[in-house]
Every structure is written in C-alpha cells, then in structure tokens.
PDB file of N, CA, C and O in Angstrom:
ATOM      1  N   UNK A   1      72.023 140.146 112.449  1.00  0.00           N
ATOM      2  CA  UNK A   1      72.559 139.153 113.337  1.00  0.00           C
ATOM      3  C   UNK A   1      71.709 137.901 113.240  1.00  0.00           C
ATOM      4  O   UNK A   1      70.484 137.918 113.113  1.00  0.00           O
ATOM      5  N   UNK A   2      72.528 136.723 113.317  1.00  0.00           N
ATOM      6  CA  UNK A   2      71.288 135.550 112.920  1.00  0.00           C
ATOM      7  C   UNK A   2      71.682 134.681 114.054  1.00  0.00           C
ATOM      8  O   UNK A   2      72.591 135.003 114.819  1.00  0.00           O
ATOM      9  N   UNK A   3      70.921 133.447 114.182  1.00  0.00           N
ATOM     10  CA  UNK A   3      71.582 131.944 114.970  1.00  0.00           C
ATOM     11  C   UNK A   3      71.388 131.053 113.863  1.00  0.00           C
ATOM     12  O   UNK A   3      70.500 130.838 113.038  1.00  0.00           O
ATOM     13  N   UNK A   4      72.699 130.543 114.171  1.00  0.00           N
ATOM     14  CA  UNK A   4      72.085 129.039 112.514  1.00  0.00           C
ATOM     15  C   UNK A   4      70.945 128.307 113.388  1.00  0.00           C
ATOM     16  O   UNK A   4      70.558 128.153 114.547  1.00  0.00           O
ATOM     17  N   UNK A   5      70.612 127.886 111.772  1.00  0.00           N
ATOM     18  CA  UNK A   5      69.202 127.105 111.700  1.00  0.00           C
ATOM     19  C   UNK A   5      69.279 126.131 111.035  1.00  0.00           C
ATOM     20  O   UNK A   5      69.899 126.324 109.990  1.00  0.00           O
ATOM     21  N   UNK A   6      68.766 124.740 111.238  1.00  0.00           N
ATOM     22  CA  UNK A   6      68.712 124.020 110.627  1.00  0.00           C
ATOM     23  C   UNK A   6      67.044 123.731 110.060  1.00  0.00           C
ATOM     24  O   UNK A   6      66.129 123.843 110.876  1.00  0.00           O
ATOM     25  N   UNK A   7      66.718 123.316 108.460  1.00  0.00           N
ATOM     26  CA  UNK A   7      65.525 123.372 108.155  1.00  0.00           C
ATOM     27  C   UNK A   7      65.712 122.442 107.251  1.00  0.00           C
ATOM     28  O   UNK A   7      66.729 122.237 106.589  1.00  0.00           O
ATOM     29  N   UNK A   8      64.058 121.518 107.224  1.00  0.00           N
ATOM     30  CA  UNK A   8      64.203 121.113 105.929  1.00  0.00           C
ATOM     31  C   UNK A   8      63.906 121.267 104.696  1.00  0.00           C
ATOM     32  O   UNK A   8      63.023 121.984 104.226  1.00  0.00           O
ATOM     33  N   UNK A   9      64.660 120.577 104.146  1.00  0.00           N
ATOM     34  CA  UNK A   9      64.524 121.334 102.152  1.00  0.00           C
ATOM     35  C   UNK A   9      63.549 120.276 101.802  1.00  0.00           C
ATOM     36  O   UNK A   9      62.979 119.500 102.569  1.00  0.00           O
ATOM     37  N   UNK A  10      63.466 120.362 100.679  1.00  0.00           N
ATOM     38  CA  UNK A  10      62.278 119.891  99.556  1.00  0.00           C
ATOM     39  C   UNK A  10      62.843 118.105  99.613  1.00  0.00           C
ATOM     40  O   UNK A  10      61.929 117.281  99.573  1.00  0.00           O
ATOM     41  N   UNK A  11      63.764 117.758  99.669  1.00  0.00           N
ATOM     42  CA  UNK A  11      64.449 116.463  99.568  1.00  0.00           C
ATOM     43  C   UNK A  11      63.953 115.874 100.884  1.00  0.00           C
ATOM     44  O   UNK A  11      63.491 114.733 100.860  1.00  0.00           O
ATOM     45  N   UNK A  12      64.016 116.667 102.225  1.00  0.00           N
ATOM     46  CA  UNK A  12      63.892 115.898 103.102  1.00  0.00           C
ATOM     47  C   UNK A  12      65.356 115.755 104.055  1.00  0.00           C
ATOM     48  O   UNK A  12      65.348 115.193 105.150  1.00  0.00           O
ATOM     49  N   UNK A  13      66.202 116.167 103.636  1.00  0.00           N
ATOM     50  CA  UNK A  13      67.094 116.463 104.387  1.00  0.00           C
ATOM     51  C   UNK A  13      67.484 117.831 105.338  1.00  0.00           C
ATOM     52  O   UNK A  13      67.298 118.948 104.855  1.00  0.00           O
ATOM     53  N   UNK A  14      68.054 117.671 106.769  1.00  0.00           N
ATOM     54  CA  UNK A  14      68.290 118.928 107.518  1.00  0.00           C
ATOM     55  C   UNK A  14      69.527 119.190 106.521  1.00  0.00           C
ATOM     56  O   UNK A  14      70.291 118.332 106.079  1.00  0.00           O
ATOM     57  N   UNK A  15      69.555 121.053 106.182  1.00  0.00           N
ATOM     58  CA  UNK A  15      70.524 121.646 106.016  1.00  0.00           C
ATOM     59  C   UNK A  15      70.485 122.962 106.442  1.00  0.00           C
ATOM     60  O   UNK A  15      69.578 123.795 106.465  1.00  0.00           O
ATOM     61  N   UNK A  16      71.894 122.989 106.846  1.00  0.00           N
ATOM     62  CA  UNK A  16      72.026 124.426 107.647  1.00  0.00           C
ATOM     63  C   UNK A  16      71.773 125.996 106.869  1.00  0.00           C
ATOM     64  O   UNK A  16      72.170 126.324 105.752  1.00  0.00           O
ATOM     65  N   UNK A  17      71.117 126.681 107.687  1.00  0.00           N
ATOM     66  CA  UNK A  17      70.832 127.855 106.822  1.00  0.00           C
ATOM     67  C   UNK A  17      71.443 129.525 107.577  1.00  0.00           C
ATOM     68  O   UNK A  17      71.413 129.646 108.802  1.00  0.00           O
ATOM     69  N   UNK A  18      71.708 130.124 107.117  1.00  0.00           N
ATOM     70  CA  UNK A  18      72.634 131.609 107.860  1.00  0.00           C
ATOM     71  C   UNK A  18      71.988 132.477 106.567  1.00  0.00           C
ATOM     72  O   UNK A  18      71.898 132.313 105.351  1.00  0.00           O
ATOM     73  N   UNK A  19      71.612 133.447 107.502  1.00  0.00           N
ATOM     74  CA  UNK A  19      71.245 135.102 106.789  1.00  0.00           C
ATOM     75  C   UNK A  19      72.066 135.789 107.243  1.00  0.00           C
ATOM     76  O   UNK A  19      72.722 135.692 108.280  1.00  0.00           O
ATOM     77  N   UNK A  20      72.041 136.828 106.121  1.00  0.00           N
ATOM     78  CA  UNK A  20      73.421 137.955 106.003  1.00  0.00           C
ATOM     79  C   UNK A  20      72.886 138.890 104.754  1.00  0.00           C
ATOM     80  O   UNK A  20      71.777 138.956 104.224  1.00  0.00           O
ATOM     81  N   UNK A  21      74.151 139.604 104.490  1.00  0.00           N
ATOM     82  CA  UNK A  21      74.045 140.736 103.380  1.00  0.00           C
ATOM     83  C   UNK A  21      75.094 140.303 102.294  1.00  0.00           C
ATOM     84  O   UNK A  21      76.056 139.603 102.609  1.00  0.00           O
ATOM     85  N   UNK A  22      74.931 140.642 101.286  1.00  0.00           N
ATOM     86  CA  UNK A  22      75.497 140.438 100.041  1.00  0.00           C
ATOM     87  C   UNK A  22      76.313 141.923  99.979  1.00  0.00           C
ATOM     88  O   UNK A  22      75.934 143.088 100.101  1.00  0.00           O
ATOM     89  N   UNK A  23      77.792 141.204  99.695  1.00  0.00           N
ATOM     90  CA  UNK A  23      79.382 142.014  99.592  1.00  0.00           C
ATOM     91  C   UNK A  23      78.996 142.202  98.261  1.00  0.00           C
ATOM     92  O   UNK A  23      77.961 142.786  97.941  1.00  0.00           O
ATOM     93  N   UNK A  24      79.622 141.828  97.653  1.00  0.00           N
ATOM     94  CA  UNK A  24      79.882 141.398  96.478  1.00  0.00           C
ATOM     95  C   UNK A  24      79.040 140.603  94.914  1.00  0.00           C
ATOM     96  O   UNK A  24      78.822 139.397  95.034  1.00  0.00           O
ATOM     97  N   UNK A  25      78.780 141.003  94.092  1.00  0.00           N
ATOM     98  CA  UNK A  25      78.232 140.026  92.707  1.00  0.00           C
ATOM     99  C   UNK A  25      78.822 140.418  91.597  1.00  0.00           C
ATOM    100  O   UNK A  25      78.306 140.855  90.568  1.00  0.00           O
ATOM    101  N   UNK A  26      80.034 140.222  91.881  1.00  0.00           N
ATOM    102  CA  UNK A  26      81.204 140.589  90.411  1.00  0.00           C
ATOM    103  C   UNK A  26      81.561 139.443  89.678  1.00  0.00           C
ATOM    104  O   UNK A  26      81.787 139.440  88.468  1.00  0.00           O
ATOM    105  N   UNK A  27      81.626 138.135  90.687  1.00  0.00           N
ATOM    106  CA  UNK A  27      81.828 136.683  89.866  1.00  0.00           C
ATOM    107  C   UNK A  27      80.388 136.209  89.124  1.00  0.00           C
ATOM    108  O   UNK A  27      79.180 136.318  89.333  1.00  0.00           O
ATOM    109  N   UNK A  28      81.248 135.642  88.170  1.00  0.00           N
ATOM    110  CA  UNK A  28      80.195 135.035  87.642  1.00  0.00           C
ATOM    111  C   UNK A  28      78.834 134.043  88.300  1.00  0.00           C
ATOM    112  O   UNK A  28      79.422 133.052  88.733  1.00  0.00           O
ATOM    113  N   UNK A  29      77.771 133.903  88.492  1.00  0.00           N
ATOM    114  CA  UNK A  29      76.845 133.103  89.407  1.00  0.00           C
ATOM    115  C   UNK A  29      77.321 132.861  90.559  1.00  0.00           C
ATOM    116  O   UNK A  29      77.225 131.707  90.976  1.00  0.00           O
ATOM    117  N   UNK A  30      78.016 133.965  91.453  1.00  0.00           N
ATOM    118  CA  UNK A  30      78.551 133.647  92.830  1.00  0.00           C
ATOM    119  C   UNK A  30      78.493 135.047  93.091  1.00  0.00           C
ATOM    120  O   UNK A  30      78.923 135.878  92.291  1.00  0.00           O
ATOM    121  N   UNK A  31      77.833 135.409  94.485  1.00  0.00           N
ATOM    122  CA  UNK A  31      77.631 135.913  95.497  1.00  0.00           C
ATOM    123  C   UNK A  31      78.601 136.351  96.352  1.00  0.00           C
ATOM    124  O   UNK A  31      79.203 135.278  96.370  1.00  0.00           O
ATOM    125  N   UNK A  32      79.223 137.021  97.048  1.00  0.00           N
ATOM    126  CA  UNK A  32      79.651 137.029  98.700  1.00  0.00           C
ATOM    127  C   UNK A  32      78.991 137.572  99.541  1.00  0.00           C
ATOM    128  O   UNK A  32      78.663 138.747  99.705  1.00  0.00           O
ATOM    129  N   UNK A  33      78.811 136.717 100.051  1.00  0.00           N
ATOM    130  CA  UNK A  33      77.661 136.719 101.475  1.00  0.00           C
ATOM    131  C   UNK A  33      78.731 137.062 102.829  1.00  0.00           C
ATOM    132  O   UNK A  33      79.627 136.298 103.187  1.00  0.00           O
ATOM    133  N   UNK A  34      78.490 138.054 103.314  1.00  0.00           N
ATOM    134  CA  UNK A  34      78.783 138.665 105.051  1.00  0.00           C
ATOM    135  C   UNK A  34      77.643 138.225 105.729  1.00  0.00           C
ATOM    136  O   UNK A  34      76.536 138.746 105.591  1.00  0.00           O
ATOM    137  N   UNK A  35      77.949 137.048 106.632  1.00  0.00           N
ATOM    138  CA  UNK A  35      76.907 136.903 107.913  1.00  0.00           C
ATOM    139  C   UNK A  35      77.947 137.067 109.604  1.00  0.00           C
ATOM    140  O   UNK A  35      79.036 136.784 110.105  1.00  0.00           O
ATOM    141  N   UNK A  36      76.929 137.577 109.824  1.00  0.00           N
ATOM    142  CA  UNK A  36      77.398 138.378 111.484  1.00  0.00           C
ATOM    143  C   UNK A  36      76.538 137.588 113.067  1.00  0.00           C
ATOM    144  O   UNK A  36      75.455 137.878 113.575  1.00  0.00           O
ATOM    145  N   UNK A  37      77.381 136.734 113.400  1.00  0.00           N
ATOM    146  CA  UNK A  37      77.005 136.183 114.664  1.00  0.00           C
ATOM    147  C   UNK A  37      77.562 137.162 116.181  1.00  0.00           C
ATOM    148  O   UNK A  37      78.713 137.489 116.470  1.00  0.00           O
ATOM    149  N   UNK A  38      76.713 137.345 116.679  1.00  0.00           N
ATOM    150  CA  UNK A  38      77.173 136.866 118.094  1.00  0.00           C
ATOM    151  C   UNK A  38      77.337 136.366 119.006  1.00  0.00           C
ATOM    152  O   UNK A  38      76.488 135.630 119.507  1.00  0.00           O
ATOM    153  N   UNK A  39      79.013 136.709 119.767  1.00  0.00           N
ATOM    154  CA  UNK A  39      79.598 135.243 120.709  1.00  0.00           C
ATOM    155  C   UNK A  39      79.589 136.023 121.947  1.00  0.00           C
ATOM    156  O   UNK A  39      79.621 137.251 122.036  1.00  0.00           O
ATOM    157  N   UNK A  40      79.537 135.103 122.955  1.00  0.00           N
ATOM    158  CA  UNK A  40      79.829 135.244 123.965  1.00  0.00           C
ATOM    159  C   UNK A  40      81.377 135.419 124.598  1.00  0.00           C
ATOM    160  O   UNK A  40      81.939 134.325 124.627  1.00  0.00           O
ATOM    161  N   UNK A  41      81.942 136.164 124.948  1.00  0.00           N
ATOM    162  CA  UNK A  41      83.556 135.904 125.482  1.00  0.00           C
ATOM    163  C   UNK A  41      83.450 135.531 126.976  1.00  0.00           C
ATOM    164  O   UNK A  41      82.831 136.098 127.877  1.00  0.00           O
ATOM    165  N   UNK A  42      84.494 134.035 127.001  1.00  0.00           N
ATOM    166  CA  UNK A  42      84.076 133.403 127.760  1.00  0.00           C
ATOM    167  C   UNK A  42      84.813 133.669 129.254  1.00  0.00           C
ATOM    168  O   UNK A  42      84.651 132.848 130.157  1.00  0.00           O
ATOM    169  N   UNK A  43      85.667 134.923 129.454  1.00  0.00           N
ATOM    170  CA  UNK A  43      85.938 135.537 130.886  1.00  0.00           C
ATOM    171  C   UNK A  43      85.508 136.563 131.161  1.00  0.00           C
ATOM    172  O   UNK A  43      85.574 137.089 132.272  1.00  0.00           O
ATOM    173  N   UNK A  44      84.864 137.123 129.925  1.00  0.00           N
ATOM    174  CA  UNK A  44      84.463 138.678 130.259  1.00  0.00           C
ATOM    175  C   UNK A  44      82.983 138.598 130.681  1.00  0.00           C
ATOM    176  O   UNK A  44      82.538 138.980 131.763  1.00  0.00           O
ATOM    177  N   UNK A  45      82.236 138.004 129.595  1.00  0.00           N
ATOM    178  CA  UNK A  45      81.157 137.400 129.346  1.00  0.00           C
ATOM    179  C   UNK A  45      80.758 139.174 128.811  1.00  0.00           C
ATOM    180  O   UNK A  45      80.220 139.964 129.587  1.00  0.00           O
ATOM    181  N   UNK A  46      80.937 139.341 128.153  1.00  0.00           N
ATOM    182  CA  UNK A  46      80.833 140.653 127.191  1.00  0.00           C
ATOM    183  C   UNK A  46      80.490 139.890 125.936  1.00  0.00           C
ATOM    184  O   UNK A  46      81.209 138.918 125.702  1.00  0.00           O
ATOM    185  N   UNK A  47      79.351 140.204 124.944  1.00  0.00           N
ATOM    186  CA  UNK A  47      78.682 140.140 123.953  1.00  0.00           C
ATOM    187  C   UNK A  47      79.325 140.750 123.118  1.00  0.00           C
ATOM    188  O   UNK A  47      79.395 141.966 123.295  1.00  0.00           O
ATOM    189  N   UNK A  48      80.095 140.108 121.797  1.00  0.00           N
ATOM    190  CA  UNK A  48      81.054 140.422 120.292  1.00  0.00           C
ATOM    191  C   UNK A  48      80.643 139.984 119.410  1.00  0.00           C
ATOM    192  O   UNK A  48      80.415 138.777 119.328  1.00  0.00           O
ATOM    193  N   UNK A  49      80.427 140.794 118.503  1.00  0.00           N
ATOM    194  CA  UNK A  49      80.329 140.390 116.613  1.00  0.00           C
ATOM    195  C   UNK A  49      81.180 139.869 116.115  1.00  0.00           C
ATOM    196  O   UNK A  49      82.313 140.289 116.348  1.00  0.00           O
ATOM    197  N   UNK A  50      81.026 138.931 115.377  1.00  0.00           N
ATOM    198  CA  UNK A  50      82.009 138.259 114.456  1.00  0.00           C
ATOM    199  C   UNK A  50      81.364 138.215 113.140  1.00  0.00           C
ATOM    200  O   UNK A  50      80.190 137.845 113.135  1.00  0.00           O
ATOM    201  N   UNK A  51      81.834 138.480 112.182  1.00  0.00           N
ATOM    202  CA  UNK A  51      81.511 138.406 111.048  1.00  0.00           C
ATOM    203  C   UNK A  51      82.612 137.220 109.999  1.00  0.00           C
ATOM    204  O   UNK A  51      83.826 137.111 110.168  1.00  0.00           O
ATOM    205  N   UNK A  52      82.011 136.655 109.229  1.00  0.00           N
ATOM    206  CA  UNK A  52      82.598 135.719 108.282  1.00  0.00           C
ATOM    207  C   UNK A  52      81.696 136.029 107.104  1.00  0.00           C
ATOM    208  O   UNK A  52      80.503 136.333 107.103  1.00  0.00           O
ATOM    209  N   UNK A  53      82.929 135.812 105.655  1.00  0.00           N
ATOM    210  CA  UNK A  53      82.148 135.936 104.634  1.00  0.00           C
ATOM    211  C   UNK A  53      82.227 134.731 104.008  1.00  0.00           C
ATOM    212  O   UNK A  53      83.140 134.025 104.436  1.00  0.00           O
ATOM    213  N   UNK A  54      81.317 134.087 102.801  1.00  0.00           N
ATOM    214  CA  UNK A  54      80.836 132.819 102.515  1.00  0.00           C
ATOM    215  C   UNK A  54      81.052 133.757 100.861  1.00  0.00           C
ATOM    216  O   UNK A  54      81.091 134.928 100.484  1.00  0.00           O
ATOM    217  N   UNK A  55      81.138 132.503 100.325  1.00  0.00           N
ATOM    218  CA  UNK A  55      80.817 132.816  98.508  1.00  0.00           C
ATOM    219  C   UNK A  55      79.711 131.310  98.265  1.00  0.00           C
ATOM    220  O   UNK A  55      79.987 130.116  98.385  1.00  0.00           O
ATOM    221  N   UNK A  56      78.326 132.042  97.860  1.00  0.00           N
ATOM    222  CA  UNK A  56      77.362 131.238  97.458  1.00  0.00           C
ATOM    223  C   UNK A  56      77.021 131.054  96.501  1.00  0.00           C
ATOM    224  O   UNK A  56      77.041 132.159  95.960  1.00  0.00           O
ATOM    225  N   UNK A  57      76.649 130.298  95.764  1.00  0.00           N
ATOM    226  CA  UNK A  57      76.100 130.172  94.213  1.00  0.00           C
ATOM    227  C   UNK A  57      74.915 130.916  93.936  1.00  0.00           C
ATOM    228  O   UNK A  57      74.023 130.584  94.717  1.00  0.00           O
ATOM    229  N   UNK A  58      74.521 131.893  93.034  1.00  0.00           N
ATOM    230  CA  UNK A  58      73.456 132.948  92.391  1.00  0.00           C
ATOM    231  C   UNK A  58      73.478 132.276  91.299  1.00  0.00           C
ATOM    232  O   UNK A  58      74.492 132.727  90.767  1.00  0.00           O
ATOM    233  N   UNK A  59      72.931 131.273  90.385  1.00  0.00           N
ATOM    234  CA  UNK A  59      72.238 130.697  89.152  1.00  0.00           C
ATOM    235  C   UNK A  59      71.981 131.491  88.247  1.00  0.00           C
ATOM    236  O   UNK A  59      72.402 131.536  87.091  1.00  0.00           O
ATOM    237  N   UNK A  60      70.843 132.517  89.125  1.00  0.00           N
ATOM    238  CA  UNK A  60      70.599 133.377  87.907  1.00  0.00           C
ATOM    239  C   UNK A  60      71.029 134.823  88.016  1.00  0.00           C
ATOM    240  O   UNK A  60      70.592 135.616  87.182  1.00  0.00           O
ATOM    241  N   UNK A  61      71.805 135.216  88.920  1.00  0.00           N
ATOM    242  CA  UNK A  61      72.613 136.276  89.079  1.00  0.00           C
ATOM    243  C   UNK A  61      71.802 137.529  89.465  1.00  0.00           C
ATOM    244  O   UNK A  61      71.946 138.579  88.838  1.00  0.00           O
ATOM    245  N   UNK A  62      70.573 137.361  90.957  1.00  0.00           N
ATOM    246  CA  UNK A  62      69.400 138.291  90.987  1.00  0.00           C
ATOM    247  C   UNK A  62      69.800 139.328  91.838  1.00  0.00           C
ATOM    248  O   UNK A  62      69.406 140.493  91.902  1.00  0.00           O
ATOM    249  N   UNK A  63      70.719 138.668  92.535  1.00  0.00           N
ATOM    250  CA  UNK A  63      71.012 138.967  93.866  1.00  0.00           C
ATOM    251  C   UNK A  63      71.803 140.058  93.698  1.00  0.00           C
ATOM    252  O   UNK A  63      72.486 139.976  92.677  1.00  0.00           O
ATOM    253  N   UNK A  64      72.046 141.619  94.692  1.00  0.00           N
ATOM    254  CA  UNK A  64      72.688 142.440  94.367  1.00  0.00           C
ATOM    255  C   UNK A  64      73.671 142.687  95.774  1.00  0.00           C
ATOM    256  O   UNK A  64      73.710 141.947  96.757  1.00  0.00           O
ATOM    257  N   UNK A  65      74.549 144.121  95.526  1.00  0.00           N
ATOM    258  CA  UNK A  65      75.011 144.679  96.662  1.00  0.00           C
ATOM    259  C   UNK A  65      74.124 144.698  97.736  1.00  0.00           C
ATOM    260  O   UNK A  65      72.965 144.671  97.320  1.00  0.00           O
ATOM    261  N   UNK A  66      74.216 144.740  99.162  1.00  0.00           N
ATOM    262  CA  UNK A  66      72.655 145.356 100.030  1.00  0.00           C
ATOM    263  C   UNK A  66      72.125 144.322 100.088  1.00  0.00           C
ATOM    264  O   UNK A  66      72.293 144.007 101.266  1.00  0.00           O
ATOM    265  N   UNK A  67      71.412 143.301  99.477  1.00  0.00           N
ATOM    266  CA  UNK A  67      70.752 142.254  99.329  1.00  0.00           C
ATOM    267  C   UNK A  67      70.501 141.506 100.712  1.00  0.00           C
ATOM    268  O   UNK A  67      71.277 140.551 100.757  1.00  0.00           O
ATOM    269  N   UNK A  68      69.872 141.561 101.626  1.00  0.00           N
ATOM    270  CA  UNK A  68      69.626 140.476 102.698  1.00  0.00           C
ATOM    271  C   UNK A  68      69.117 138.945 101.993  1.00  0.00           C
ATOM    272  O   UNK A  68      68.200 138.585 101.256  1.00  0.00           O
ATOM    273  N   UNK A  69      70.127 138.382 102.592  1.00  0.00           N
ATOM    274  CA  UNK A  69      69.775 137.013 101.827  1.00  0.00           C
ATOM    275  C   UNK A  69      69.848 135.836 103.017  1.00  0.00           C
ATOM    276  O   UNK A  69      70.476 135.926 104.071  1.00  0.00           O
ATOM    277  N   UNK A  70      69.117 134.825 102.606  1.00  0.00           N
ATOM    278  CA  UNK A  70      69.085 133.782 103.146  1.00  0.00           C
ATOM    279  C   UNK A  70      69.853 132.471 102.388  1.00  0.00           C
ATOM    280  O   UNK A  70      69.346 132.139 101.317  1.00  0.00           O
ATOM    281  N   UNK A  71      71.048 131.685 102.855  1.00  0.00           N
ATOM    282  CA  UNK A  71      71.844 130.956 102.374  1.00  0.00           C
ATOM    283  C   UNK A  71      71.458 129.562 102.617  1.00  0.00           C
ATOM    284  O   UNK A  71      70.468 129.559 103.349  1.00  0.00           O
ATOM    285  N   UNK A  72      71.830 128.381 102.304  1.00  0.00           N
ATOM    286  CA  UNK A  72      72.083 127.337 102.925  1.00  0.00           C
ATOM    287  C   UNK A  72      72.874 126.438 102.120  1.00  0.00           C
ATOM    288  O   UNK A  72      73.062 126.597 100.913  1.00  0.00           O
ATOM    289  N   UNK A  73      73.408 125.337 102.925  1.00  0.00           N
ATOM    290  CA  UNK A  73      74.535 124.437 102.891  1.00  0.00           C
ATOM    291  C   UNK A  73      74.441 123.694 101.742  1.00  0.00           C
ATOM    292  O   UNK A  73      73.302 123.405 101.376  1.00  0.00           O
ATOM    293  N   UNK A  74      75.526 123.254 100.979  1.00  0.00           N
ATOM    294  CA  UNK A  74      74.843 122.498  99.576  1.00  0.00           C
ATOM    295  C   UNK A  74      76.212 121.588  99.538  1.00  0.00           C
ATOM    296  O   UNK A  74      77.159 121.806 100.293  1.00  0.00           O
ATOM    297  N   UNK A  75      76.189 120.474  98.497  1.00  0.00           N
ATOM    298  CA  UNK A  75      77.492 119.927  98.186  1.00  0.00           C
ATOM    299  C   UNK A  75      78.647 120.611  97.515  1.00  0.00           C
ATOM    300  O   UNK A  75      78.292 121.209  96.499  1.00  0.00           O
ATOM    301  N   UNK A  76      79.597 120.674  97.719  1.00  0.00           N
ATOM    302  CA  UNK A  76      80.571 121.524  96.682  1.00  0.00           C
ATOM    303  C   UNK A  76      80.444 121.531  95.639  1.00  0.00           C
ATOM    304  O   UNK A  76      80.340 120.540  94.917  1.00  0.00           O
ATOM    305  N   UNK A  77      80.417 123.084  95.199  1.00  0.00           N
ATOM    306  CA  UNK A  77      80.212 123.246  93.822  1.00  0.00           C
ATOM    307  C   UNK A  77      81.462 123.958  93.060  1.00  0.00           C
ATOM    308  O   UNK A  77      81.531 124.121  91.842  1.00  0.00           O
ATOM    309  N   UNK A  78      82.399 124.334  93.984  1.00  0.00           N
ATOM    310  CA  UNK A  78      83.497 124.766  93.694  1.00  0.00           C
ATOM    311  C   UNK A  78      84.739 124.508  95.086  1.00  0.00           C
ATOM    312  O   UNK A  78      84.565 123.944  96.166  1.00  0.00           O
ATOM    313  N   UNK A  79      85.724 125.034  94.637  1.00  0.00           N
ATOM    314  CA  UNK A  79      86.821 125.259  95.671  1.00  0.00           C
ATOM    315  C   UNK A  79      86.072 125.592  96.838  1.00  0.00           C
ATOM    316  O   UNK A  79      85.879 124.841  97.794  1.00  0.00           O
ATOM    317  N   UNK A  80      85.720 126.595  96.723  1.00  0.00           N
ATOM    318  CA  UNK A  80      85.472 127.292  97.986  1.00  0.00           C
ATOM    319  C   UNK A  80      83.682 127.492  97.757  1.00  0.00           C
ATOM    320  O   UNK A  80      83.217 127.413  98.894  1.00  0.00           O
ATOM    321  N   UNK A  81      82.874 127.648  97.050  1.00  0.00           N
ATOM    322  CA  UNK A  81      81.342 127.536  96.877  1.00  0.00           C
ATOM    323  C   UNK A  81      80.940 126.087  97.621  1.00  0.00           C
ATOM    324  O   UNK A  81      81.135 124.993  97.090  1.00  0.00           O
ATOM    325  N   UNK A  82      80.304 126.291  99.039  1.00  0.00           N
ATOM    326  CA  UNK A  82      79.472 125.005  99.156  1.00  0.00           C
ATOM    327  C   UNK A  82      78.401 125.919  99.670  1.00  0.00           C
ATOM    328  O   UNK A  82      78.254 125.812 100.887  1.00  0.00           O
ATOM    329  N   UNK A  83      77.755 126.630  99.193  1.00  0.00           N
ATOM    330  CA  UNK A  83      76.349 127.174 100.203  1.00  0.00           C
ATOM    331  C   UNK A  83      75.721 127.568  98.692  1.00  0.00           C
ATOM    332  O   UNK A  83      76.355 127.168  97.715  1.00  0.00           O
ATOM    333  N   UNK A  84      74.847 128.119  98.540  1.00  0.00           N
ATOM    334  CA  UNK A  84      73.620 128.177  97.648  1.00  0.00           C
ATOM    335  C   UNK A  84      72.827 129.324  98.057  1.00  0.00           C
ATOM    336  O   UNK A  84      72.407 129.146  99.200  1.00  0.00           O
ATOM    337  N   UNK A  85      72.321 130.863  97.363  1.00  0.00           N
ATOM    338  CA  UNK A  85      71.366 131.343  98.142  1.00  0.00           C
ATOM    339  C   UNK A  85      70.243 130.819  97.479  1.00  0.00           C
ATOM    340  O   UNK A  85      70.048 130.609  96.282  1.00  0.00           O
ATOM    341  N   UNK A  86      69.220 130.567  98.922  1.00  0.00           N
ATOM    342  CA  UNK A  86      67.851 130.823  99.032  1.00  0.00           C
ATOM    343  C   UNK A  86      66.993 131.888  98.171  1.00  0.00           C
ATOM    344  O   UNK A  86      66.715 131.959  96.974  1.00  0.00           O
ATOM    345  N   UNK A  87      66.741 132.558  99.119  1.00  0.00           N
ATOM    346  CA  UNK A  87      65.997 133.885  98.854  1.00  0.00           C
ATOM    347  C   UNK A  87      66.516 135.080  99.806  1.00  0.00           C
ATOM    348  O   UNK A  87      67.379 135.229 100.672  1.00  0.00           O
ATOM    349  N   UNK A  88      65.432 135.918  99.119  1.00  0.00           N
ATOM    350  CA  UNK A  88      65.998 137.344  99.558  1.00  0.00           C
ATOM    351  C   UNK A  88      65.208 137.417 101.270  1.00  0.00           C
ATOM    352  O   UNK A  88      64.017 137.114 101.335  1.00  0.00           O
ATOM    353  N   UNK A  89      65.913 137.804 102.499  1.00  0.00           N
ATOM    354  CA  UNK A  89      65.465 137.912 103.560  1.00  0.00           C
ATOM    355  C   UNK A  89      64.862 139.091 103.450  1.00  0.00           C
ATOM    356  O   UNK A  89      65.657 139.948 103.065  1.00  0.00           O
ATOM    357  N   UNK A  90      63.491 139.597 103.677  1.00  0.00           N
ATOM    358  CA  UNK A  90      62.514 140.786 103.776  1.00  0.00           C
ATOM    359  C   UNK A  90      62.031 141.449 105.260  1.00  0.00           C
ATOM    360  O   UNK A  90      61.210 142.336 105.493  1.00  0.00           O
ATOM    361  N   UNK A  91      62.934 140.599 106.216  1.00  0.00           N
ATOM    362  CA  UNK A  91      62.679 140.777 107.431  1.00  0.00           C
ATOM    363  C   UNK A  91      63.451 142.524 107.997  1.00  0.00           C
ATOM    364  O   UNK A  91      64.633 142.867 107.959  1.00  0.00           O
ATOM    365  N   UNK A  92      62.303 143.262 108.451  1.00  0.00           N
ATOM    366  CA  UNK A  92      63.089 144.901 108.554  1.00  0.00           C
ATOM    367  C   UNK A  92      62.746 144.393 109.877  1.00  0.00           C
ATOM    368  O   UNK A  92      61.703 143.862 110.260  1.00  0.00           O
ATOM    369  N   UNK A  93      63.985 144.698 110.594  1.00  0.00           N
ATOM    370  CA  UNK A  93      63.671 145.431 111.774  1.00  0.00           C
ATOM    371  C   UNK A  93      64.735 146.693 112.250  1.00  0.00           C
ATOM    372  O   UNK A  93      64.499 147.350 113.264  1.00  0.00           O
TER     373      UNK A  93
END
C-alpha cells in the first residue's frame, strides 16, 4: 500500500512517484506495474483498496514477476507508457 510522493530527480524537477508489484514483463522493455491505494468511502467512512495497473518502461528488462518496484512519472514514451521504473523497493514489512 503506498501514498504518492512527490520527489526530486537528478534534473531538479518534482515528479510523482508510486510503489507497487510487477504483473507482468512479457513486452518488450515494459513492465506492468499493480499499485494499491487506500480510499476512504465517503458515507461509510470504511477503509477500501483500489488497485490500478500502470505499464512502465524497463530499459534493460531487470525487473521480474514479484518485483516490488518503485515507479515515477516521465514524458510519454508510448500510447499508454508515461512512468519509468526506478528501482527495486526492498522495503519488507
């Protein structure tokens, strides 16, 4: 479960960043990334998962099934590719 984050990169610009798990690495240098927020529902006020999946760019194709990864926001690099992974998230809890 994450909260977006905004951080800065090496350029100097804020870009948004979301951790999740890696679906998918069947495309070529692309990823699918599952990241899982939770919302608030706003009559119940009962706590829900939502999950959305992202397709990120892998360069060098390291990234596997299982993979906790850390993503962030990039210019379009395809149709549907605008995020980039980071690195691998190592955080157990």
């Amino acid at each position: 479960m994450t909260v977006n984050k905004t951080k800065i990169n090496q350029s100097g610009k804020h870009r948004r960043q979301l951790s999740g798990v890696v679906l998918s690495n069947k495309m070529n240098k692309t990823v699918v990334v599952s990241v899982v927020t939770v919302k608030l529902h706003p009559k119940y006020k009962k706590h829900y998962k939502v999950s959305k999946k992202y397709k990120a760019h892998d360069a060098k194709q390291e990234y596997h099934i299982g993979d906790k990864v850390v993503i962030e926001a990039c210019r379009p690099i395809s149709k549907d590719k605008t995020w980039r992974v980071i690195k691998k998230n190592d955080n157990s809890k």
